[in-house]
C-alpha positions as CSV (number, residue, x, y, z in Angstrom):
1,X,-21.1,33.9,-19.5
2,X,-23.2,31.6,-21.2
3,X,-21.1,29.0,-23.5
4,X,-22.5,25.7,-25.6
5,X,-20.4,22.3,-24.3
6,X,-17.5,21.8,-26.9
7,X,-18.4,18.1,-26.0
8,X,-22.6,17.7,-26.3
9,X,-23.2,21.1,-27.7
10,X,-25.8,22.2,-24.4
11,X,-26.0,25.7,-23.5
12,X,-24.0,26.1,-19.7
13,X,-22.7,28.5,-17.4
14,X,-21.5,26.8,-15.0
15,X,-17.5,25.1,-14.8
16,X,-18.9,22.0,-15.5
17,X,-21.4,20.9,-18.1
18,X,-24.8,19.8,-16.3
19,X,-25.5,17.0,-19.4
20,X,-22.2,15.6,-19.7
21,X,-20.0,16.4,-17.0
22,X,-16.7,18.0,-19.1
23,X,-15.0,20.9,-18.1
24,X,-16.3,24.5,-19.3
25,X,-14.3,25.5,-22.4
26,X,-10.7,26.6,-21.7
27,X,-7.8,28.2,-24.0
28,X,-4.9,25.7,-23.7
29,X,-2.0,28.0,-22.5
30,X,0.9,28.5,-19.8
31,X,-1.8,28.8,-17.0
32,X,-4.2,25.5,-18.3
33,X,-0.6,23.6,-18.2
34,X,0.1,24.3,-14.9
35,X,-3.3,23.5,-13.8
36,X,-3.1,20.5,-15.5
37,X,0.5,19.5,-13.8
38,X,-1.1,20.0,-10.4
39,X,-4.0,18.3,-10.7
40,X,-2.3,15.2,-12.5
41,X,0.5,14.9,-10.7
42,X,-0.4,16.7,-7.2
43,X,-4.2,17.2,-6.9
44,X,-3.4,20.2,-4.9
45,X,-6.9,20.9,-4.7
46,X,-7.2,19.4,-1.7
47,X,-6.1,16.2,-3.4
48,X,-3.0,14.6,-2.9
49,X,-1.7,16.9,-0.4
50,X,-5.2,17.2,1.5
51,X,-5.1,13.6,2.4
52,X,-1.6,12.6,2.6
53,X,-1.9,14.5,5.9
54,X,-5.5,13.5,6.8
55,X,-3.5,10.0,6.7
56,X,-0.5,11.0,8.7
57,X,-2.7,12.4,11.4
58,X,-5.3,9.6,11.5
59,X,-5.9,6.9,8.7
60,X,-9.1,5.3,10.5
61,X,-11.1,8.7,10.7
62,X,-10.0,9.2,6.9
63,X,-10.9,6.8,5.6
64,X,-14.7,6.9,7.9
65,X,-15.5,9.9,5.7
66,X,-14.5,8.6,2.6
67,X,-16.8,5.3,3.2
68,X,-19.4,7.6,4.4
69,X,-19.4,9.7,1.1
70,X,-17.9,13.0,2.2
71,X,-15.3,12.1,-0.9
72,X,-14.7,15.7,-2.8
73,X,-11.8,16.6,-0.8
74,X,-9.8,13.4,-0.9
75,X,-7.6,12.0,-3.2
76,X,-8.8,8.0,-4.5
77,X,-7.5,6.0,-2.0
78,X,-6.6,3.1,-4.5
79,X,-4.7,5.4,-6.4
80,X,-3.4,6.7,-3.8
81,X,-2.3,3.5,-2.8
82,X,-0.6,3.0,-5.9
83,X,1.1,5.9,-5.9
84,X,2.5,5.5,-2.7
85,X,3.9,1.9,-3.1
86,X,5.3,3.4,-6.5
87,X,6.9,6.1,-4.4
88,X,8.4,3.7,-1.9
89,X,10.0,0.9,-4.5
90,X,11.5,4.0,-6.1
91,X,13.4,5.2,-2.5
92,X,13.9,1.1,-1.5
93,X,15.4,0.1,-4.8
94,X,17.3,3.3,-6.5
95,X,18.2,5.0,-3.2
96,X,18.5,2.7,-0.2
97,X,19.6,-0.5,-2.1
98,X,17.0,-2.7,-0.1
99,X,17.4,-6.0,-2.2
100,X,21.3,-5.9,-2.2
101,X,22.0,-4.7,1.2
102,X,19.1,-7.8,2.0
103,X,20.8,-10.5,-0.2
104,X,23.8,-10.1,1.4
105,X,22.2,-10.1,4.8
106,X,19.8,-13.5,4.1
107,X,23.2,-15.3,2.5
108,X,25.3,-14.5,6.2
109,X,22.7,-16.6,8.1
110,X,23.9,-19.6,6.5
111,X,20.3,-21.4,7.3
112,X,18.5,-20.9,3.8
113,X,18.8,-22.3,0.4
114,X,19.9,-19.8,-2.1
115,X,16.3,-19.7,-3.3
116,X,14.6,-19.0,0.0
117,X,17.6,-16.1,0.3
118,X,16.5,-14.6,-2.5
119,X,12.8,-15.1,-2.0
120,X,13.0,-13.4,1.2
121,X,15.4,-10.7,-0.4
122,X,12.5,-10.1,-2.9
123,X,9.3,-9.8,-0.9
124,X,11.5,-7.5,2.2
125,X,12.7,-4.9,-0.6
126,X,9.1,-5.0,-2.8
127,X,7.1,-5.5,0.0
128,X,4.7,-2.1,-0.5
129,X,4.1,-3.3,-4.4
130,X,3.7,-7.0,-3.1
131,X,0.8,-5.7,-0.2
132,X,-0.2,-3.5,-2.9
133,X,-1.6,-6.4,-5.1
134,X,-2.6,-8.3,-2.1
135,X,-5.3,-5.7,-1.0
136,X,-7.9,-7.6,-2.6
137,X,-6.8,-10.7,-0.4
138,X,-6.4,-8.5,3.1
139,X,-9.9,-7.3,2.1
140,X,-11.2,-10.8,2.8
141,X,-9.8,-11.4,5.9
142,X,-10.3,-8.1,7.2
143,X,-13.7,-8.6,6.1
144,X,-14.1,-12.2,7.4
145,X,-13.1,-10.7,11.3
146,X,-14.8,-7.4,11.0
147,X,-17.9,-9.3,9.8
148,X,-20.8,-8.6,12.0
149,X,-19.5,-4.4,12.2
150,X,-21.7,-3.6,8.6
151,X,-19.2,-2.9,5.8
152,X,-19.2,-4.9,2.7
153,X,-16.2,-6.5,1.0
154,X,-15.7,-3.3,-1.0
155,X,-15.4,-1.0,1.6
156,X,-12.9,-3.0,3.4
157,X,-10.7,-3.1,0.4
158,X,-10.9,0.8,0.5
159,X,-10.1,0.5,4.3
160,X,-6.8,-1.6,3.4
161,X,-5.9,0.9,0.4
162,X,-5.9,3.6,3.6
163,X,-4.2,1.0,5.7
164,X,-1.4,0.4,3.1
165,X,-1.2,4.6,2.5
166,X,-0.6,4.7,5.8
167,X,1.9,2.2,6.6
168,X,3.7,3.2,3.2
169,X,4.4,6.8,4.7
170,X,5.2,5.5,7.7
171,X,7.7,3.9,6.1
172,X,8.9,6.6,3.7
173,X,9.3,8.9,6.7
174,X,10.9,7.4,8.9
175,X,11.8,3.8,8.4
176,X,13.8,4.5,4.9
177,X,15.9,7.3,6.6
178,X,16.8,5.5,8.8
179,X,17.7,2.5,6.8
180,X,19.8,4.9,4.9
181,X,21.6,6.1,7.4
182,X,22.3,2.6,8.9
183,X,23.3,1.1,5.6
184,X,26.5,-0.1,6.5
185,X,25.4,-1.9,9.6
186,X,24.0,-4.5,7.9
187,X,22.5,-5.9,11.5
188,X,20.8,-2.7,12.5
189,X,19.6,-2.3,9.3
190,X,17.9,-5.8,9.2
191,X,16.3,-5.3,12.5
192,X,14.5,-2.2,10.6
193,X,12.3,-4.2,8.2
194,X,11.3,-6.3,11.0
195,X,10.2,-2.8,12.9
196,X,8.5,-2.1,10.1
197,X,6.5,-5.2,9.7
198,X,5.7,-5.5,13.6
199,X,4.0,-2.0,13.1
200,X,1.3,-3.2,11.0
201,X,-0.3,-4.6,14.4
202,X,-0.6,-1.0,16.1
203,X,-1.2,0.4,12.7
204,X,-4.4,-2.1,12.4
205,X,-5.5,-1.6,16.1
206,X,-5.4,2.5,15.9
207,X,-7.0,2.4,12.3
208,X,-10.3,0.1,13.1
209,X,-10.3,1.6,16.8
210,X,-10.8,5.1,14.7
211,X,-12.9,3.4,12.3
212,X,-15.5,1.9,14.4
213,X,-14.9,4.6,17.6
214,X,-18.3,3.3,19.1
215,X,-16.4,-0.1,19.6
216,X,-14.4,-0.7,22.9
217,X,-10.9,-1.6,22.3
218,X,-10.8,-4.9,23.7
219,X,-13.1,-6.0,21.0
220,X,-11.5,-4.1,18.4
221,X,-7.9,-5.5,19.4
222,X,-9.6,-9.5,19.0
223,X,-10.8,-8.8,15.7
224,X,-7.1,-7.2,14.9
225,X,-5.7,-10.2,16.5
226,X,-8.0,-12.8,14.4
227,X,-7.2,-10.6,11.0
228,X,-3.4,-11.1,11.7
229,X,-3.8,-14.7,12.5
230,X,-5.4,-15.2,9.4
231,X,-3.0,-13.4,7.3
232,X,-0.3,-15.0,8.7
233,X,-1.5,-18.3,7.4
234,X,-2.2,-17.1,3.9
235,X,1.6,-16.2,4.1
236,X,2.6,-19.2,5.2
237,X,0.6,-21.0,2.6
238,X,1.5,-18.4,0.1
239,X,5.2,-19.3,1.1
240,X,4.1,-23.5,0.8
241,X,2.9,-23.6,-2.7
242,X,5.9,-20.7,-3.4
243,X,8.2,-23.5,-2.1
244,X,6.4,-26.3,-4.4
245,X,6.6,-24.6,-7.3
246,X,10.3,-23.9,-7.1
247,X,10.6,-27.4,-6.5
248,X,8.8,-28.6,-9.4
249,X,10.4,-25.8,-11.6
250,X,13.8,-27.2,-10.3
251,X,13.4,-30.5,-11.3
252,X,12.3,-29.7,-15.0
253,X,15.4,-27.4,-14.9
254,X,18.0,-30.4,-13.8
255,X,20.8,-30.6,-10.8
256,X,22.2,-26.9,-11.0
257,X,18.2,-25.7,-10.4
258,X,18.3,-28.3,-7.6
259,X,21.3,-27.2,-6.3
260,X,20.2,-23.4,-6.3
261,X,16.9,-24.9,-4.0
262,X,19.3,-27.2,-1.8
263,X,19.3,-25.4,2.1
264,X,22.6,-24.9,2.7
Protein backbone atom coordinates (compact mmCIF):
# COMPACT_ATOMS: atom_id res chain seq x y z
CA UNK A 1 0.00 0.00 0.00
CA UNK A 2 1.16 3.09 -1.32
CA UNK A 3 1.63 5.84 1.60
CA UNK A 4 3.21 9.70 1.26
CA UNK A 5 6.49 10.04 3.93
CA UNK A 6 4.99 11.74 7.17
CA UNK A 7 8.58 13.22 7.05
CA UNK A 8 9.27 14.68 3.10
CA UNK A 9 5.75 14.08 1.86
CA UNK A 10 7.22 11.41 -1.24
CA UNK A 11 4.89 8.83 -2.34
CA UNK A 12 6.56 5.02 -0.92
CA UNK A 13 5.77 1.58 -0.49
CA UNK A 14 8.40 0.31 0.77
CA UNK A 15 9.36 0.18 4.99
CA UNK A 16 11.65 2.77 4.49
CA UNK A 17 11.33 6.08 2.59
CA UNK A 18 13.64 5.98 -0.56
CA UNK A 19 14.21 10.10 -0.30
CA UNK A 20 14.73 10.42 3.29
CA UNK A 21 15.41 7.27 4.90
CA UNK A 22 12.40 7.35 7.91
CA UNK A 23 10.47 4.62 8.81
CA UNK A 24 7.04 3.89 6.79
CA UNK A 25 4.16 5.39 8.84
CA UNK A 26 3.23 3.41 11.99
CA UNK A 27 0.26 3.74 14.63
CA UNK A 28 1.99 4.14 18.02
CA UNK A 29 0.47 1.31 20.19
CA UNK A 30 1.26 -1.77 22.48
CA UNK A 31 3.08 -3.61 19.54
CA UNK A 32 5.20 -0.23 18.16
CA UNK A 33 6.39 -0.09 22.08
CA UNK A 34 7.58 -3.25 22.23
CA UNK A 35 9.37 -2.94 19.03
CA UNK A 36 10.69 -0.01 20.07
CA UNK A 37 11.99 -1.61 23.59
CA UNK A 38 13.78 -4.28 21.62
CA UNK A 39 15.38 -2.41 19.21
CA UNK A 40 16.60 0.33 21.78
CA UNK A 41 17.50 -1.60 24.34
CA UNK A 42 18.28 -5.24 22.68
CA UNK A 43 18.47 -4.84 18.81
CA UNK A 44 17.15 -8.31 18.70
CA UNK A 45 17.21 -8.03 15.12
CA UNK A 46 20.17 -9.56 14.84
CA UNK A 47 21.60 -6.68 16.88
CA UNK A 48 22.81 -6.90 20.24
CA UNK A 49 22.20 -10.53 20.59
CA UNK A 50 23.53 -11.45 16.98
CA UNK A 51 26.89 -10.16 17.80
CA UNK A 52 27.41 -10.58 21.44
CA UNK A 53 27.85 -14.18 20.36
CA UNK A 54 29.67 -13.56 17.03
CA UNK A 55 32.11 -12.02 19.77
CA UNK A 56 32.05 -14.88 22.24
CA UNK A 57 32.81 -17.35 19.48
CA UNK A 58 35.46 -15.32 17.60
CA UNK A 59 36.06 -11.41 17.96
CA UNK A 60 38.85 -11.21 15.01
CA UNK A 61 36.48 -12.83 12.26
CA UNK A 62 33.76 -10.33 13.68
CA UNK A 63 35.04 -7.65 13.48
CA UNK A 64 36.81 -8.71 9.55
CA UNK A 65 33.25 -8.47 8.31
CA UNK A 66 32.33 -5.49 9.93
CA UNK A 67 35.67 -3.64 8.40
CA UNK A 68 34.84 -5.27 5.25
CA UNK A 69 31.27 -3.76 5.08
CA UNK A 70 29.01 -6.80 5.63
CA UNK A 71 27.55 -4.39 8.75
CA UNK A 72 23.50 -4.94 8.68
CA UNK A 73 23.59 -7.73 10.96
CA UNK A 74 25.82 -6.35 13.75
CA UNK A 75 25.25 -4.22 16.45
CA UNK A 76 27.92 -0.73 16.39
CA UNK A 77 30.84 -1.90 17.81
CA UNK A 78 31.55 1.40 19.65
CA UNK A 79 28.36 1.37 21.10
CA UNK A 80 28.61 -1.79 21.78
CA UNK A 81 31.62 -1.09 23.45
CA UNK A 82 30.04 1.29 25.64
CA UNK A 83 27.43 -0.67 26.60
CA UNK A 84 29.43 -3.37 27.69
CA UNK A 85 31.94 -1.41 29.89
CA UNK A 86 28.58 0.19 31.29
CA UNK A 87 27.48 -3.34 31.97
CA UNK A 88 30.67 -4.37 33.65
CA UNK A 89 31.08 -1.08 36.19
CA UNK A 90 27.56 -1.86 37.08
CA UNK A 91 28.39 -5.84 38.20
CA UNK A 92 32.21 -4.47 39.54
CA UNK A 93 30.90 -1.58 41.68
CA UNK A 94 27.12 -2.42 42.87
CA UNK A 95 27.56 -6.24 42.96
CA UNK A 96 31.09 -7.42 43.51
CA UNK A 97 32.38 -4.41 45.50
CA UNK A 98 35.67 -4.29 43.25
CA UNK A 99 37.04 -0.80 44.69
CA UNK A 100 36.44 -1.74 48.43
CA UNK A 101 37.37 -5.30 48.44
CA UNK A 102 40.72 -3.59 46.34
CA UNK A 103 41.40 -0.75 48.83
CA UNK A 104 41.65 -2.96 51.50
CA UNK A 105 43.80 -5.37 49.58
CA UNK A 106 46.35 -2.34 48.15
CA UNK A 107 46.44 -0.83 51.96
CA UNK A 108 47.74 -4.70 53.47
CA UNK A 109 50.84 -4.56 51.17
CA UNK A 110 52.15 -1.84 53.24
CA UNK A 111 54.52 -0.70 50.08
CA UNK A 112 52.34 2.29 48.63
CA UNK A 113 51.45 5.72 49.69
CA UNK A 114 47.81 6.08 50.43
CA UNK A 115 47.52 7.77 47.04
CA UNK A 116 49.16 5.11 44.88
CA UNK A 117 46.59 2.64 47.05
CA UNK A 118 43.90 4.38 45.92
CA UNK A 119 45.05 5.00 42.37
CA UNK A 120 45.58 1.45 41.89
CA UNK A 121 42.08 0.74 43.73
CA UNK A 122 40.59 3.07 41.00
CA UNK A 123 41.96 2.02 37.71
CA UNK A 124 41.60 -2.27 38.92
CA UNK A 125 37.70 -1.68 39.69
CA UNK A 126 37.00 0.96 36.58
CA UNK A 127 39.28 -0.56 34.41
CA UNK A 128 36.60 -1.48 31.38
CA UNK A 129 35.39 2.45 31.47
CA UNK A 130 39.15 3.56 31.81
CA UNK A 131 40.13 1.13 28.40
CA UNK A 132 36.97 2.34 27.20
CA UNK A 133 38.16 5.97 26.77
CA UNK A 134 41.56 4.91 25.92
CA UNK A 135 40.51 3.19 22.63
CA UNK A 136 41.44 6.08 20.68
CA UNK A 137 45.08 5.75 22.23
CA UNK A 138 45.25 1.65 21.77
CA UNK A 139 44.18 2.57 18.23
CA UNK A 140 47.56 4.26 17.71
CA UNK A 141 49.66 1.69 18.87
CA UNK A 142 47.81 -0.99 17.40
CA UNK A 143 48.05 0.99 14.42
CA UNK A 144 51.75 1.92 14.71
CA UNK A 145 52.67 -2.30 14.94
CA UNK A 146 50.04 -3.45 12.53
CA UNK A 147 51.33 -0.68 10.14
CA UNK A 148 52.36 -2.21 6.91
CA UNK A 149 48.97 -4.92 7.12
CA UNK A 150 46.59 -2.00 5.25
CA UNK A 151 44.06 -0.68 7.77
CA UNK A 152 43.76 2.91 8.63
CA UNK A 153 43.73 4.52 12.10
CA UNK A 154 39.87 4.21 12.00
CA UNK A 155 39.54 0.84 11.46
CA UNK A 156 41.84 -0.13 14.15
CA UNK A 157 39.88 1.87 16.61
CA UNK A 158 36.91 -0.29 15.46
CA UNK A 159 39.21 -3.44 15.89
CA UNK A 160 39.96 -2.25 19.68
CA UNK A 161 36.12 -1.43 20.33
CA UNK A 162 35.72 -5.47 19.34
CA UNK A 163 38.83 -6.15 21.34
CA UNK A 164 37.49 -4.33 24.47
CA UNK A 165 33.76 -6.25 23.76
CA UNK A 166 35.54 -9.08 23.89
CA UNK A 167 37.62 -8.89 26.79
CA UNK A 168 34.62 -7.09 28.73
CA UNK A 169 32.54 -10.44 28.32
CA UNK A 170 35.18 -12.29 29.16
CA UNK A 171 35.18 -10.79 32.12
CA UNK A 172 31.47 -10.53 32.88
CA UNK A 173 31.33 -14.36 32.34
CA UNK A 174 33.66 -15.65 34.00
CA UNK A 175 36.13 -13.47 35.83
CA UNK A 176 33.20 -11.52 37.93
CA UNK A 177 31.70 -14.81 39.10
CA UNK A 178 34.28 -15.91 40.22
CA UNK A 179 35.38 -12.79 42.01
CA UNK A 180 32.12 -13.11 43.60
CA UNK A 181 32.42 -16.17 44.86
CA UNK A 182 35.94 -15.64 46.17
CA UNK A 183 35.11 -12.36 47.83
CA UNK A 184 36.17 -13.17 51.10
CA UNK A 185 39.61 -14.36 50.17
CA UNK A 186 40.88 -11.33 49.58
CA UNK A 187 44.28 -13.07 48.09
CA UNK A 188 42.51 -15.20 45.56
CA UNK A 189 40.47 -12.68 44.67
CA UNK A 190 43.42 -10.24 43.87
CA UNK A 191 45.20 -12.80 41.86
CA UNK A 192 41.82 -12.61 39.64
CA UNK A 193 42.39 -9.06 38.21
CA UNK A 194 45.73 -9.90 37.41
CA UNK A 195 44.25 -13.14 35.38
CA UNK A 196 42.28 -10.88 33.88
CA UNK A 197 44.72 -8.40 32.69
CA UNK A 198 47.34 -11.20 31.60
CA UNK A 199 44.51 -12.32 29.11
CA UNK A 200 44.58 -9.36 27.10
CA UNK A 201 47.92 -10.97 25.45
CA UNK A 202 46.11 -14.25 24.15
CA UNK A 203 43.05 -12.15 23.58
CA UNK A 204 45.27 -9.76 21.11
CA UNK A 205 47.15 -12.76 19.54
CA UNK A 206 43.78 -14.88 18.69
CA UNK A 207 41.94 -11.59 17.52
CA UNK A 208 44.70 -10.18 14.88
CA UNK A 209 45.61 -14.03 14.07
CA UNK A 210 41.69 -14.12 13.03
CA UNK A 211 41.92 -10.77 11.62
CA UNK A 212 44.72 -11.09 9.31
CA UNK A 213 44.34 -15.25 8.81
CA UNK A 214 46.70 -14.99 5.69
CA UNK A 215 49.41 -13.99 8.24
CA UNK A 216 51.56 -16.71 9.97
CA UNK A 217 51.50 -16.62 13.67
CA UNK A 218 54.94 -15.93 14.38
CA UNK A 219 54.60 -12.60 12.69
CA UNK A 220 51.34 -11.94 14.14
CA UNK A 221 52.50 -12.75 17.77
CA UNK A 222 55.74 -9.93 17.10
CA UNK A 223 53.40 -7.35 16.17
CA UNK A 224 51.16 -8.40 19.45
CA UNK A 225 54.34 -8.39 21.34
CA UNK A 226 55.55 -4.71 19.98
CA UNK A 227 51.71 -3.40 20.65
CA UNK A 228 51.95 -4.53 24.35
CA UNK A 229 55.36 -3.12 24.66
CA UNK A 230 54.17 0.03 23.58
CA UNK A 231 51.16 0.19 25.69
CA UNK A 232 52.92 -0.74 28.60
CA UNK A 233 55.00 2.48 28.39
CA UNK A 234 52.12 4.76 27.81
CA UNK A 235 50.92 3.25 31.18
CA UNK A 236 53.89 3.73 32.77
CA UNK A 237 54.12 7.29 31.56
CA UNK A 238 50.42 7.71 32.10
CA UNK A 239 51.25 6.58 35.70
CA UNK A 240 54.54 9.35 35.69
CA UNK A 241 52.83 12.48 34.95
CA UNK A 242 49.64 10.83 37.23
CA UNK A 243 52.36 10.73 39.99
CA UNK A 244 53.50 14.51 39.11
CA UNK A 245 50.38 15.92 39.22
CA UNK A 246 49.49 14.54 42.62
CA UNK A 247 52.61 15.84 43.75
CA UNK A 248 52.09 19.27 42.59
CA UNK A 249 48.40 19.21 43.67
CA UNK A 250 49.80 18.13 47.18
CA UNK A 251 51.94 20.82 47.68
CA UNK A 252 49.28 23.59 46.84
CA UNK A 253 47.12 21.54 49.25
CA UNK A 254 49.78 21.67 52.37
CA UNK A 255 51.31 18.80 54.83
CA UNK A 256 48.08 16.65 55.24
CA UNK A 257 47.97 16.33 51.04
CA UNK A 258 51.73 15.51 51.48
CA UNK A 259 51.12 13.17 53.91
CA UNK A 260 48.22 11.40 51.96
CA UNK A 261 51.20 11.06 48.96
CA UNK A 262 54.03 9.99 51.56
CA UNK A 263 54.87 5.95 50.70
CA UNK A 264 54.42 4.37 53.66
Amino acid sequence: MELNCQNCNQITNENFCGNCGQKKYKKIDKKYIWDEIQYTFLHTNKGFLYSVKNIIKNPGKTAKEFIDGKRVNHYKPILLAFVLSGISAFISFKIIGLKEIMSSYYAKQHINSEFMNDYMAITSSYNSIIMLLLIPFFAFFTKLAFSKWGHNYYEHIVMNSYVLCFYTLFNIFLVYPLMFLFKSNIDFFASLTSLSMLSILFILTWFFKELYSDKPLKSVIGRVGLTIGLMILGFVLLMILTVIGGFIYAMNEGPEALEYMKPK
